[in-house]
C-alpha positions in Angstrom: 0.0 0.0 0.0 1.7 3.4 -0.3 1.9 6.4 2.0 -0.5 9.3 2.0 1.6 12.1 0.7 0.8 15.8 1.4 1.3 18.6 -0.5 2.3 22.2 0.7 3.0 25.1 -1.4 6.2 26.9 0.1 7.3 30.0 -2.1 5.7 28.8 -5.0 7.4 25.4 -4.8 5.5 22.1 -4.4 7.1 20.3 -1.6 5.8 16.4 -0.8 6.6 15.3 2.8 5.5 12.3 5.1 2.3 13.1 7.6 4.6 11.0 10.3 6.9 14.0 10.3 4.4 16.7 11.7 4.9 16.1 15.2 8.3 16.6 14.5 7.7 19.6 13.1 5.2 20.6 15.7 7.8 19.8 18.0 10.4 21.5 16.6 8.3 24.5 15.9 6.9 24.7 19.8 10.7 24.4 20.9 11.8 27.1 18.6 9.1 29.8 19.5 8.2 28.8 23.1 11.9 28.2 24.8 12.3 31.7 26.0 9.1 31.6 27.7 10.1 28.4 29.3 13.5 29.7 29.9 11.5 32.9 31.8 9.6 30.3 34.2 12.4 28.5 35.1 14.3 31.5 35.8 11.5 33.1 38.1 11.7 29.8 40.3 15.3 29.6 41.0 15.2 33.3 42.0 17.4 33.3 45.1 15.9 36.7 46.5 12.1 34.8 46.1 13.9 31.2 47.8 15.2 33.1 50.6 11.8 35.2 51.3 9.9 32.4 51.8 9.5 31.0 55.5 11.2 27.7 55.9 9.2 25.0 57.7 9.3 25.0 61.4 11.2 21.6 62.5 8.7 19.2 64.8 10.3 20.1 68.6 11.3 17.0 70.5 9.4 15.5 73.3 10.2 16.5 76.6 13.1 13.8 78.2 11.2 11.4 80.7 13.0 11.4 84.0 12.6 8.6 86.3 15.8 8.6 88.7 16.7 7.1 92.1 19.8 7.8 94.5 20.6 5.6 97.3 23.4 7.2 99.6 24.6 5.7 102.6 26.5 8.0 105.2 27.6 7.8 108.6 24.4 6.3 110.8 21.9 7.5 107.7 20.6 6.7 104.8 18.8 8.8 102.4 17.0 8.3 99.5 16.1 10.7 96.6 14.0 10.3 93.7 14.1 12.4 91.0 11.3 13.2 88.1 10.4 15.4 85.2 8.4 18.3 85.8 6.2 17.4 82.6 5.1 13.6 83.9 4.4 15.0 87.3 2.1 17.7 86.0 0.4 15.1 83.7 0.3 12.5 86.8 -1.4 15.6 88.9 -3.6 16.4 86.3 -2.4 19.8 86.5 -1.8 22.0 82.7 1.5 21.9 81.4 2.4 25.2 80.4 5.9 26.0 78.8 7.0 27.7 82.1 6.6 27.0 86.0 6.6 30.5 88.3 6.7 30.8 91.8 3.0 29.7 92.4 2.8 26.8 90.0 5.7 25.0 91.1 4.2 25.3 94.9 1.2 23.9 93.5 3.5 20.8 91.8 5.8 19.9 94.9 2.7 20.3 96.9 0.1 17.3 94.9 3.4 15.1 94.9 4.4 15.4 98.4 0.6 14.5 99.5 1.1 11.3 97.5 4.5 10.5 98.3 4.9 10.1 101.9 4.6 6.1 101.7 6.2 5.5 98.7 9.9 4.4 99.9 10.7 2.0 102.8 14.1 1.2 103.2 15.7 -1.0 106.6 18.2 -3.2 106.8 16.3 -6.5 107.1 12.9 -5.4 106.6 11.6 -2.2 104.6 10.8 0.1 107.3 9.3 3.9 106.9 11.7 6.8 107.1 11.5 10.3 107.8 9.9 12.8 104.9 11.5 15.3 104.2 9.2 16.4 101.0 9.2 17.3 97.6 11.5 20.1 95.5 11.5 21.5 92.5 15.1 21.2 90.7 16.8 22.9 87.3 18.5 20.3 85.3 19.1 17.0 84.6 19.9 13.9 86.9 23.8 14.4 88.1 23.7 17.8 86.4 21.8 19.9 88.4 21.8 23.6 87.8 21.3 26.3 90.6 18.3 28.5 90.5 16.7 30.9 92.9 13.7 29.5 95.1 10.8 30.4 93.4 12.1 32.4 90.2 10.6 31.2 86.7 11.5 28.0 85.5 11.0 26.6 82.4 9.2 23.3 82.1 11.4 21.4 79.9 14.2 21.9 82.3 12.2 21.4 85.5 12.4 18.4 87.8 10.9 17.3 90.8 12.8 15.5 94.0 12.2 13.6 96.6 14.1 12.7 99.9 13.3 10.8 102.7 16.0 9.6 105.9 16.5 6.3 107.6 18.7 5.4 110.2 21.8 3.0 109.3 23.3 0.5 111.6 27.3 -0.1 111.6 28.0 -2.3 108.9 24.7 -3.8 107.8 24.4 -7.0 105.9 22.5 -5.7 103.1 19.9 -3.0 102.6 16.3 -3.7 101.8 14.3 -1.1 99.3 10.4 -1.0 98.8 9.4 1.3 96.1 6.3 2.0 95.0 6.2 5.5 93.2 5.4 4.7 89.5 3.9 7.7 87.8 1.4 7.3 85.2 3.2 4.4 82.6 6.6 4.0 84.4 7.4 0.3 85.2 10.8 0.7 86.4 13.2 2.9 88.4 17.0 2.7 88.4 18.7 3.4 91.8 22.3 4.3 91.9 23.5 3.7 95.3 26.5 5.4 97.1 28.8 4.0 99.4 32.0 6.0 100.1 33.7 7.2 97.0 32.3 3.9 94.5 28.5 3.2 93.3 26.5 0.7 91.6 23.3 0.7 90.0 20.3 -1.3 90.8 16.4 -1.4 89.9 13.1 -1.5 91.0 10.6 -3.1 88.9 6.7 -3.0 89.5 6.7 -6.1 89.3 8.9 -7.2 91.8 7.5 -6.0 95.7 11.0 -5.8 97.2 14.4 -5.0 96.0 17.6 -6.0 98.0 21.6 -4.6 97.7 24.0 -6.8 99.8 27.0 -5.3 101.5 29.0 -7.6 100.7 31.8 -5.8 102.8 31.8 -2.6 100.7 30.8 -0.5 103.7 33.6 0.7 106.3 33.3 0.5 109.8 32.8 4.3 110.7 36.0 6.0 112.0 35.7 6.0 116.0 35.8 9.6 117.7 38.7 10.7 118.7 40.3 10.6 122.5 39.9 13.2 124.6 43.0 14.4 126.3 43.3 13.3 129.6 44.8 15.4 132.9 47.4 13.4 134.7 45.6 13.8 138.3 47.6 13.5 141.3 45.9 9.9 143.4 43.9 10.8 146.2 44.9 11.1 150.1 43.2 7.7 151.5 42.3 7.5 155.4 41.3 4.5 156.8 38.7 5.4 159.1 38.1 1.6 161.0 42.3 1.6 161.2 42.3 4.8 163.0 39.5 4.2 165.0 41.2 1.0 166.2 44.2 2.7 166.7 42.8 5.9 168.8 41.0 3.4 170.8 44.1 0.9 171.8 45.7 4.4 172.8 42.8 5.4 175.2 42.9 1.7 176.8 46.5 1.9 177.2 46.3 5.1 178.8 43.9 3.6 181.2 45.2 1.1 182.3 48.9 3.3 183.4 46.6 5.6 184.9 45.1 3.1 187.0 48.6 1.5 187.7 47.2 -2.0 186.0 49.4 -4.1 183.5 48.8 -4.6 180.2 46.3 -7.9 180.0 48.4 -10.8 178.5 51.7 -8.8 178.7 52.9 -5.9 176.5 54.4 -7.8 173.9 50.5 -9.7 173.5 48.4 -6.3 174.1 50.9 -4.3 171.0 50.3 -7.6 168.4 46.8 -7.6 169.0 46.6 -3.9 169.0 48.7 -3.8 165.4 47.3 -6.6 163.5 44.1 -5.3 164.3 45.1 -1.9 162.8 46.0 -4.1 159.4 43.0 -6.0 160.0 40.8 -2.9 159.7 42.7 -1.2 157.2 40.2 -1.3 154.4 37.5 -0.9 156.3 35.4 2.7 155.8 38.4 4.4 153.6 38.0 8.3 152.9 39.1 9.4 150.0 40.6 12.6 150.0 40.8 13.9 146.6 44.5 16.2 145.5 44.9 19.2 142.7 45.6 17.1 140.1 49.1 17.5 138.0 48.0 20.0 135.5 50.5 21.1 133.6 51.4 24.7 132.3 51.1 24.4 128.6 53.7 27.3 126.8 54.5 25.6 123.3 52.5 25.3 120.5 53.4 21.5 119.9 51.7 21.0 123.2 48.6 23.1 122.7 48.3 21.1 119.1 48.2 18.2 120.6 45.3 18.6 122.7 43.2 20.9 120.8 43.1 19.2 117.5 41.5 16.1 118.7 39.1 18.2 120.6 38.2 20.2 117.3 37.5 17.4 115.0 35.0 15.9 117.4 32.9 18.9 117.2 32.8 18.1 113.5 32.2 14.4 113.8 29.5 14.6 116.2 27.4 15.6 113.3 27.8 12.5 111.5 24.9 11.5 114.1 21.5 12.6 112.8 19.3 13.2 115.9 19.8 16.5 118.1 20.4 14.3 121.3 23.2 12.1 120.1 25.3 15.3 118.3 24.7 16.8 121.9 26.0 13.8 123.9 28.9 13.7 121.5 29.8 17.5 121.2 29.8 17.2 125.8 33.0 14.8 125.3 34.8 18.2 123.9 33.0 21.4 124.7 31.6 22.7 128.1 29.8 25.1 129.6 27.3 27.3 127.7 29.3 27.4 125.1 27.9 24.0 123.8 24.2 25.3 122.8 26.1 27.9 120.5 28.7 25.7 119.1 26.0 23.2 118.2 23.9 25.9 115.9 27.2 27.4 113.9 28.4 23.9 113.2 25.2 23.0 112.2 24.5 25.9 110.0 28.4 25.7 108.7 27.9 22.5 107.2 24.7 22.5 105.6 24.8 23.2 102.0 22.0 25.9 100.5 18.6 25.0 100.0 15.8 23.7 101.6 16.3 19.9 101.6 18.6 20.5 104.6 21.1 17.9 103.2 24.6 18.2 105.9 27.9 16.8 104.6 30.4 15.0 106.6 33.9 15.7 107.2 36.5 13.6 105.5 39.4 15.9 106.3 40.6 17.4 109.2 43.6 19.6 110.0 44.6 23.0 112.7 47.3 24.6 113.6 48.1 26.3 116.5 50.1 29.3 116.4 50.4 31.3 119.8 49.7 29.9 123.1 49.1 32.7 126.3 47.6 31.4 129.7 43.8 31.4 130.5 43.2 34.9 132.1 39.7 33.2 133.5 41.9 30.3 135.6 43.5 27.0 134.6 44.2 25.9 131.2 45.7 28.0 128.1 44.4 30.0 125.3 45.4 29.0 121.7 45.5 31.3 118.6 44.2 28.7 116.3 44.0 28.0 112.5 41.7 24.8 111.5 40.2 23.7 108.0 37.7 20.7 107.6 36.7 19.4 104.4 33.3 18.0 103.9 31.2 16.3 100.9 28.3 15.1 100.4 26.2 13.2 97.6 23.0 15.3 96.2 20.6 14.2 93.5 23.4 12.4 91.6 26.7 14.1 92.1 28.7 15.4 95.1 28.8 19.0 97.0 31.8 20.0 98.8 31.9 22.5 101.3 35.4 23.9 103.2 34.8 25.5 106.4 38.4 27.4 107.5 38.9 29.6 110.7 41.0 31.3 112.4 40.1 31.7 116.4 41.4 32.1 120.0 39.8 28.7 121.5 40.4 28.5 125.2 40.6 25.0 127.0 40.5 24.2 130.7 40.4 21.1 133.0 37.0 19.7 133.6 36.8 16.6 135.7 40.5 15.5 134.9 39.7 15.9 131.1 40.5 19.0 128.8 37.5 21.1 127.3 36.4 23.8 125.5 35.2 26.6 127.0 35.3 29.2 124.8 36.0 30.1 121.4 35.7 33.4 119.8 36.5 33.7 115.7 38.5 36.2 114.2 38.3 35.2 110.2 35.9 32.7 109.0 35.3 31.8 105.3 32.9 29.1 104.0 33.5 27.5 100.3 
């Protein structure tokens, strides 16, 4: 069969062509007459000025970080336990609105619809869980072991917000192991790791809902606690003794003797018989109804500084280590081995307050270090004893939600000390220079 020609009259000239070539054509003519407008389009899109006026697309912001975070720390006679939470699950848990900020108010009103749940949620012991002491609920800036301070009350944003917990128990010397009971899962928590402390080393356990009680063994990792220090003893001078029955027996022998040469009689039995009854009845009776006369006792005149050193320094770190005890009776029983008079009411609140670290929670280090120096040494105008001019440093540290505090304490002072009841005290202390780190 043949083609289909077409005819076209170009210029007076017939030309033939093939009707498969008019989309070429077509093609070719679109191309030729239309590329400049294409080339205008494209141009207008990749406009830089036009890219860079448009708004990009905001990127998705991230979820807040779920915090779920127990610390176990176990001190001299305490332990205490802290739990730690995101500000965002709390206020969720509370059904209170999460806004992107917490102020004054709002985070009273968080700490305050935890702490009324949260009393009964820890029970720690040694053998058996046991309920602590509640200390309540905080609101904290940061993250676990990266805590950030803040000012009580001033704005906080949500994101960055958590909420603590802390309760106390009381710690035996070297327990066998420690028994945990948690039971403060907030809304779809299942599980809650506890880091516990123990000197400068820790390991990490959990609690599962699942599983009612939770137990750490010892296993020898905890130290018998340092004992306190000796107090200085007086060297007293021993005590006049006199037999009463021996004199007695004596006195009377005298007055019978007498007696008898004043009546002109002889001794009955002889002399020789009358004197060994009358002396072994004297040794007989010795014993008997002894008075004890009690001597100044060999105080010494301390003049060097090596001497003054040597008794106040062990004096000074008991003040500190009776606050390794937790109740306000047993610090006072211990501070009474070192300090005297009514000095001991006042020495008790500055100590206290010297090593507490800020904030609420109340948390107290304990001292690990311990050093003074004594540099003058002039008598006690007041009576016995001496007056040192005294330097003294005691480092401290402590473990708080998740990583350690330090505090120095450093003094300079005139400390007097004075026998009391064949020991050495102080008696008074007044501080020149102290500084607090």
């Amino acid at each position: 069969m043949e083609e289909a020609v077409g005819v076209v009259m170009l210029r007076g000239d017939t030309v033939f062509f093939n009707p498969r070539w008019k989309a070429s054509l077509y093609a070719g003519l679109f191309l030729a007459c239309g590329w400049p407008l294409l080339l205008s389009a494209q141009t207008l899109q990749l406009d830089p000025t036009r890219i860079l006026s448009q708004p990009l697309p905001a990127a998705p912001e991230p979820a807040p970080e779920v915090i779920a975070q127990g610390y176990l720390y176990l001190e001299p006679n305490q332990m205490r336990f802290e739990a730690l939470f995101d500000a965002t699950t709390v206020l969720k848990w509370a059904g209170l609105p999460a806004g992107i900020s917490l102020d004054g108010a709002a985070q009273k009103v968080v700490t305050e619809a935890l702490a009324a749940k949260a009393a009964e949620w820890c029970l720690v012991g040694t053998t058996t869980p046991a309920p602590g002491t509640f200390l309540g609920a905080s609101m904290i800036k940061g993250k676990p072991g990266a805590t950030l301070p803040f000012e009580e009350g001033a704005t906080l944003s949500t994101r960055e917000a958590m909420v603590g917990l802390i309760w106390e128990f009381p710690l035996p010397p070297v327990p066998e192991s420690i028994v945990i009971q948690w039971t403060g899962y907030l809304l779809d928590q299942k599980s809650l790791p506890i880091r516990v402390f123990y000197g400068a080393k820790s390991e990490v356990i959990e609690a599962e809902a699942g599983i009612k009680l939770l137990k750490w063994r010892s296993k020898g990792k905890l130290v018998m606690p340092v004992p306190l220090a000796a107090v200085p003893q007086i060297a007293s001078l021993p005590p006049w003794r006199l037999p009463l029955a021996s004199a007695a027996w004596f006195l009377g022998g005298l007055i019978f003797l007498f007696f008898l040469k004043k009546q002109n009689q002889g001794l009955p039995g002889g002399t020789l018989t009358f004197l060994g009854a009358w002396l072994i009845g004297a040794l007989l009776t010795w014993p008997l109804f002894v008075l004890k006369i009690p001597r100044d006792s060999g105080v010494a005149d301390i003049r060097e500084a090596a001497d003054a050193e040597t008794i106040l320094t062990p004096l000074l770190r008991n003040v500190y280590r009776a606050f390794d005890h937790r109740t306000e009776s047993e610090i006072y029983d211990t501070l009474a081995r070192s300090v005297d008079g009514e000095l001991l009411r006042r020495l008790y609140l500055e100590t206290l307050q010297a090593l507490t670290i800020e904030g609420r929670e109340g948390t107290r280090v304990t001292i690990s270090e311990f050093s003074a120096e004594v540099l003058a040494v002039k008598e006690n105008p007041e009576g016995r004893g001496f007056t040192a001019e005294c330097q003294w440093t005691a480092l401290g540290t402590v473990g708080h939600w998740g990583h350690a505090h330090t505090r120095v304490n450093r003094y300079t002072a005139d400390v007097t000390v004075s026998p009391v009841n064949a020991e050495w005290k102080i008696v008074k202390l007044e501080v020149r220079e102290a500084r607090r780190i």
